[in-house]
N, C-alpha and C positions, 0 to 999 in steps of 0.2 A: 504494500500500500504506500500511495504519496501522499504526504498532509503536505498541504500548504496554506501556512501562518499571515496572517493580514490583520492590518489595525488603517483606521479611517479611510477606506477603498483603496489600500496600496499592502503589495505583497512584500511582507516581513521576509520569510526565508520559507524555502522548501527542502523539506528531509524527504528520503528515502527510508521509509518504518523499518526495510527490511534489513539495509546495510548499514543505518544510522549515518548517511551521508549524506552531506548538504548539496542539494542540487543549485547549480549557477544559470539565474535565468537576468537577462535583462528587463524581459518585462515585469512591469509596475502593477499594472490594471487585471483586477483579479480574474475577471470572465476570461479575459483575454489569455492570461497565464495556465487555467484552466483546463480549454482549450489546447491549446500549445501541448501540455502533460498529456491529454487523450490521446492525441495523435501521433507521437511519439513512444505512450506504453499502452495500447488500447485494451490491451488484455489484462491490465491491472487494475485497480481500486484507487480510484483519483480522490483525497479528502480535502478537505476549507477546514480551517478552524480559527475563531479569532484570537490571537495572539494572548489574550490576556486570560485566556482559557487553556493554554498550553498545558498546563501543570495537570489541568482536571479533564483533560480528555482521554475517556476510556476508548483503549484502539480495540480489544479484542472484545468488546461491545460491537463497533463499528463493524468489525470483520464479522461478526453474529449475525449481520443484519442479513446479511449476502447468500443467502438461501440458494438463491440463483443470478444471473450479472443482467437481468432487468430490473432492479430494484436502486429506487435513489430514498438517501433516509437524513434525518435530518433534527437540532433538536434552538430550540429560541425558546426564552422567557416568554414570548406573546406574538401574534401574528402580526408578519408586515404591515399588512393590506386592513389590519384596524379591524375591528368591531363590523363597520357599516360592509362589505363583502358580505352580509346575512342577510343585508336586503334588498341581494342579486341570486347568489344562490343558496338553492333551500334543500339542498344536500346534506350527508352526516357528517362531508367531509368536513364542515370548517367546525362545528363544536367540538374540538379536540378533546380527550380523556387524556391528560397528562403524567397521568400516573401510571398509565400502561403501554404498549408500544401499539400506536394506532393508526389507521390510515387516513392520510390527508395530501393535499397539493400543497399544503401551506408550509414553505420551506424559509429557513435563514440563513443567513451566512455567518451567526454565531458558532454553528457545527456543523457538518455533516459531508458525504459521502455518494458516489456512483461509477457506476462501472465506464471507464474511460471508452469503448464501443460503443456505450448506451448515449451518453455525454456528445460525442460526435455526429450525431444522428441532428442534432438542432444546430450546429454551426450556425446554417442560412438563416435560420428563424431568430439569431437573438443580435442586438442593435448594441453596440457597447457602451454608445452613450448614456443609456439607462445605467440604474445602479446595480451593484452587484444582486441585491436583494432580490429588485424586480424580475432581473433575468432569472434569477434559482425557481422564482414563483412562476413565471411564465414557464417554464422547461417544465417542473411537475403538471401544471395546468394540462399543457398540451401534450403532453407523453401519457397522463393517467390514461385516456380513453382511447391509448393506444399499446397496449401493453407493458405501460411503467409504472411498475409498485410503489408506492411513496409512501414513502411512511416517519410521524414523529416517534423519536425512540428517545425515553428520559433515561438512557442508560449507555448513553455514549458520551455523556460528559456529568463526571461526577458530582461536581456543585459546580451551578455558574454564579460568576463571580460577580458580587453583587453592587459591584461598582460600575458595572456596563451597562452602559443605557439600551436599552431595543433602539435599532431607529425603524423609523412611524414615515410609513408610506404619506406624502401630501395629498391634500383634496383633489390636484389634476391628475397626479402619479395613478391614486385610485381610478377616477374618471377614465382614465386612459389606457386602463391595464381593462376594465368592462368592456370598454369599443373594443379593443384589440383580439378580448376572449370570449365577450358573449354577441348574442346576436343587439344591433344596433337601439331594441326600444330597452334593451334591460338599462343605458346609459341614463334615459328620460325617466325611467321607474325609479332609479336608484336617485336620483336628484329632488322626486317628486317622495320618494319615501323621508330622504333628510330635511328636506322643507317642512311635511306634516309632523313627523317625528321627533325629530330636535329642533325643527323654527331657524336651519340653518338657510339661508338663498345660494346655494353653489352654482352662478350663472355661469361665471366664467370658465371655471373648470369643465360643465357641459360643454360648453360651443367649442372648447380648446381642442376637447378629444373629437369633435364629427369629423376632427382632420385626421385621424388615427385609423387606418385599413385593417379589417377582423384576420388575425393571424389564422394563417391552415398550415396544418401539420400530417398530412398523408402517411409516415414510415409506420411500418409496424416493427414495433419492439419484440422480438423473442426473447426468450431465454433459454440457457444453456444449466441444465444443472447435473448433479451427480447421479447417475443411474445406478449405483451402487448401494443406495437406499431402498432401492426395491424389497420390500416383500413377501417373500414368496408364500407364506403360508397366513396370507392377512384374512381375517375372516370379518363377512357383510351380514345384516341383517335386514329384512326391510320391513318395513313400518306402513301401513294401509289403513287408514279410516274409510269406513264406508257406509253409504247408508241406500239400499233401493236401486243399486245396479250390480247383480249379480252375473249379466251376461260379460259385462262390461270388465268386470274385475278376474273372472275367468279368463278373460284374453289378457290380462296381467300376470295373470300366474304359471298359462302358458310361454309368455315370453321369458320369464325369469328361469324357466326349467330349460330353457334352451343358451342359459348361456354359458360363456366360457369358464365362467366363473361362478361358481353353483353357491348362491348365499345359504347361510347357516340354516336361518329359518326365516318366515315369514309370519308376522303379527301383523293378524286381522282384527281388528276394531270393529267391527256389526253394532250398526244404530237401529233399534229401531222402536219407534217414537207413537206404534199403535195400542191399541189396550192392553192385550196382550201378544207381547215380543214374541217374533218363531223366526226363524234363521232361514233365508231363502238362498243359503249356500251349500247345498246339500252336499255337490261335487267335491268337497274339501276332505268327505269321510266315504266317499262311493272312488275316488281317483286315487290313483297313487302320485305322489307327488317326490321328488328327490329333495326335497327338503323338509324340515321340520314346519311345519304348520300350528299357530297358539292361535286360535279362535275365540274369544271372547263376544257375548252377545250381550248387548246395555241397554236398555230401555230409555236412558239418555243423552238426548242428543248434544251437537256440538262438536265439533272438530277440535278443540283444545283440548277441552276434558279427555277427549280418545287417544290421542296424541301421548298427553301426558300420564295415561294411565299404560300405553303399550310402551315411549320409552323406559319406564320401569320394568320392564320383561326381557329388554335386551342383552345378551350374553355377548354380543361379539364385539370385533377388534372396532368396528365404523356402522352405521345406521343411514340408510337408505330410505329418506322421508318420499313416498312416494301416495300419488292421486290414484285412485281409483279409476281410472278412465284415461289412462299415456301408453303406447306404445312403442317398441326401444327394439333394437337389433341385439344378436347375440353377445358383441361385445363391449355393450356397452357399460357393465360393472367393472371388468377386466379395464377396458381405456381408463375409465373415471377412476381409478383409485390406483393404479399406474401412475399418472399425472399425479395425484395425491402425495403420493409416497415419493417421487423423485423431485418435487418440489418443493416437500416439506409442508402443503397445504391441508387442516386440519379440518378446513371445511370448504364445500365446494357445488356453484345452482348449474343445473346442467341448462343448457338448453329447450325452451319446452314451448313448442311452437303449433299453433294447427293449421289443419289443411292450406294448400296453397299460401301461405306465409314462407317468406326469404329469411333465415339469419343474415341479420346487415355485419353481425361482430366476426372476424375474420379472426382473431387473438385473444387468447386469454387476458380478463381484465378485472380487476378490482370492483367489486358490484356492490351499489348501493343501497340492493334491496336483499329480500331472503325469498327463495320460492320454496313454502313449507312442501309443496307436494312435488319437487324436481330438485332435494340438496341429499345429499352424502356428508356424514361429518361425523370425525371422529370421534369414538365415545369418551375421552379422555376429555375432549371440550367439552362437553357436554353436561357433563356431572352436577354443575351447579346452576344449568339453566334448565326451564321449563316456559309451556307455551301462556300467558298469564291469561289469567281467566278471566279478568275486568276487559278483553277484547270478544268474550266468545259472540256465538250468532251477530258480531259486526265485523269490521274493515281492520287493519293493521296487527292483527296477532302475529303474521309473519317478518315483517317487518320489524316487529319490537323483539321475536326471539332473535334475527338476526342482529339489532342492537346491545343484546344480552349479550351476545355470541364477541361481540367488539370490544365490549368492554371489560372483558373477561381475556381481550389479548387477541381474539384470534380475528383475525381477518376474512371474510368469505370472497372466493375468488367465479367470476362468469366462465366455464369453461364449454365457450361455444362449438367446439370442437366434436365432443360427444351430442345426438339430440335425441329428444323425445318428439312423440306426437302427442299432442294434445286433442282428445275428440271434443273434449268440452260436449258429454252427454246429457242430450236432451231427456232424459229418465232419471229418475233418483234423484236424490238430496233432499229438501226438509220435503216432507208429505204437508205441512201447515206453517205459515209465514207467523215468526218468531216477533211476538209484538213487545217490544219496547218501553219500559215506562213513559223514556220521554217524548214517545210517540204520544202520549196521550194527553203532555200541553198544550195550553192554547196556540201558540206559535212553536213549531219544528225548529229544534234548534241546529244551528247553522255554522260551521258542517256539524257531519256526524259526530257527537261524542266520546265514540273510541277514536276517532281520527284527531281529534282535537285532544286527547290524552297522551297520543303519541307523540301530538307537537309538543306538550308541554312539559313530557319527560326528556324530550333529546334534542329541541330543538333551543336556537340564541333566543334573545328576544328579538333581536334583529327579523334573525329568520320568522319567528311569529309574527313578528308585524309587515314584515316584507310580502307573507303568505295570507296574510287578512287584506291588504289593499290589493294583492290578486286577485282572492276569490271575490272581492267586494265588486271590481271591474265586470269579471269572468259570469257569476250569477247573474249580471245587471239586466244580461241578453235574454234570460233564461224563466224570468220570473215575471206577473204579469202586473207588478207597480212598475208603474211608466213615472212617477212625480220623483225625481231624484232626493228630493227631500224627504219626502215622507220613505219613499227607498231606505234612506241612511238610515231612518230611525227606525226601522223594521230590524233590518240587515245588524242592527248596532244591538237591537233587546237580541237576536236570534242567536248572534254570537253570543252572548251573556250566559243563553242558557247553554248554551253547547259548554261553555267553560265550569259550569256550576253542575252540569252531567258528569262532568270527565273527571272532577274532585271528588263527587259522590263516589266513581267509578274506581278511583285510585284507593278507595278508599275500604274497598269491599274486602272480606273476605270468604273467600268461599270455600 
């Protein structure tokens, strides 16, 4: 590995980790210098670190991070880009868990580290005359949604030192890093949220960036990692809730008998939610099956509760969350947990697409959702998470395990590689639509309840309020008060209640 040392955007000295020898470079200007390193040792570990942090940089932390030489990691008191970045994007990436090693684009030039390979891939895409900061944030920005890992890791620098100021991206710097990376009205939204929000007028910084052309970044990032990690005797289990598609689930179980890799057993969940319960999977005791079969039959419904009641039965090495109603080729446990194991990935959404649908994802990427019924994840993550039950019969249960699942360390990766089909069947599921308390206020509250618990356990405020004067636009089209005033005052009681649901909801136990 290279570190190379920098204090107020000027290159102190560069050592060689491995020979402890100081490399001789003329250049000053750190991106620049960077650079230079990549291309000269591409196949090595190019690090930053600021000079006044020397003493407390953990290198064999850094070298931890490197799982495989797609990964750029990184570790700053606070983000460049400020607070307001929450009321652009409304992603997991920017509320950082700094207490664990988590994934984000928000990078610093306090610390950190990437694969000189990976590092050369943006050459053309970065401007020097920006600041170091900007460029490390821009390069994560546009690598994550193309196969670069980014991640903050609080364990690459042992204490920073707490005479170092962060430096704080300017109001244009922000402005100008939106045009360059989002699409051109996020620039208008982000100006018109710090106007209502904080009563700030950033006029200038607007009109400054409409000069600023939206950066594209095409390469796709591979990764190279150790196949010597493999496996060989890893054992799968897979996990089924179901409720009223028995034909459907059949041709699940036929697939899974046919593949390369024969899972242990298979936990079926049976809902069924009539007077009384009978099991319309008779097949499961008339077939022979090559694997172990645990059949449980519940008279209550809900997909969390089934979930959480079958991962408690699992014995094996990884858990196969799978729908009732996807179809998969032979190898597709054998690829997914291959990939797993040679890249040290502990959880992982497969693909899960239906009819006539394209995968647009070309490359494995950092995903910022959970797909409860297309993830593999190993039980070792697992242990201290569950599906929370203030989400059942609504929206975001999957979502917030995979939020459990992050802050618990582990990262879920999209591996569009392997796919599923999705039939999305028209049979089964609830036999009676699951009514609501708050379905029975005078006004519907606005959004849904579990949706709005989900914001308010993992999202900034930024991002809540970034995501209220969306939906506040977004609904406007949708609903039939046409008086924009009398609109707000609806719109403003409906969120109220949504918010006073989601605190009842957090608040449950069941």
């Amino acid at each position: 590995m290279l570190i190379l040392f920098h204090k107020n955007n000027s290159v102190v000295e560069i050592i060689d980790n491995t020979t402890q020898k100081v490399i001789a470079l003329e250049e000053k200007e750190p991106m620049k210098a960077l650079f230079f390193l990549a291309s000269k040792y591409s196949t090595r570990i190019i690090a930053w670190c600021d000079i006044l942090n020397k003493n407390n940089m953990n290198v064999e932390a850094v070298k931890s991070c490197f799982t495989s030489t797609n990964v750029m990691v990184s570790n700053g008191n606070s983000s460049y880009l400020g607070n307001s970045i929450g009321y652009v994007e409304d992603s997991l990436f920017i509320n950082v868990n700094r207490r664990i090693k988590f994934p984000t684009w928000l990078m610093h030039n306090n610390c950190g580290a990437i694969y000189g390979e990976s590092l050369l891939l943006f050459k053309k895409h970065i401007n020097y005359k920006y600041s170091f900061n900007y460029n490390l944030n821009s390069i994560a920005k546009l690598g994550m949604t193309n196969g670069l890992f980014c991640y903050f890791s609080p364990e690459i620098i042992k204490k920073n030192d707490e005479e170092h100021l962060d430096e704080q991206a300017s109001a244009s710097e922000l402005f100008q890093f939106v045009k360059e990376h989002y699409r051109t009205r996020w620039t208008f939204l982000l100006f018109l949220n710090i106007l209502i929000f904080e009563k700030k007028v950033l006029f200038f910084p607007l009109m400054k960036s409409l000069f600023f052309k939206k950066k594209t970044f095409n390469n796709v990032i591979t990764s190279k990692a150790d196949a010597t990690k493999l496996k060989e005797n890893a054992s799968v289990s897979v996990l089924i809730p179901t409720l009223g598609r028995a034909k459907y689930l059949y041709d699940v179980l036929k697939d899974l008998t046919y593949q390369t890799l024969i899972p242990e057993e298979v936990i079926i969940i049976e809902q069924d939610d009539s007077e009384i319960a009978k099991t319309e999977l008779d097949y499961l005791k008339t077939k022979n099956w090559p694997f172990k079969i645990i059949h449980k039959l519940i008279s209550r419904t809900g997909a969390c509760n089934a979930r959480n009641m079958g991962l408690k039965l699992i014995s094996s090495d990884y858990v196969f969350l799978a729908d009732d109603d996807i179809r998969f080729n032979k190898n597709m446990l054998d690829n997914a947990l291959s990939f797993m194991q040679i890249n040290s990935h502990d959880a992982i959404t497969l693909s899960c697409l239906r009819e006539n649908e394209i995968e647009k994802c070309v490359t494995p990427i950092q995903w910022p959702s959970f797909g409860s019924g297309c993830s593999i994840v190993k039980m070792n993550a697992i242990k201290k998470v569950n599906f929370d039950m203030a989400f059942e019969h609504g929206f975001g249960e999957d979502s917030d395990f995979g939020m459990q699942l992050r802050n618990n360390g582990v990262d879920i990766i999209y591996f569009p590689v392997v796919q599923l089909k999705h039939l999305k069947a028209p049979v089964g599921g609830f036999r009676k639509k699951h009514i609501h308390d708050w379905e029975k206020e005078c006004l519907t509250p606005k959004p849904s309840p579990t949706v709005m618990l989900y914001n308010l356990k993992y999202k900034t405020e930024e991002q809540l309020r970034g995501y209220k004067l969306t939906l506040f636009f977004k609904f406007y089209k949708r609903q039939s008060i046409k008086n924009p005033f009398k609109y707000y005052s609806t719109f403003k009681k409906r969120w109220n209640i949504s918010k006073t649901w989601a605190n009842k909801l957090n608040k449950v136990n069941f």
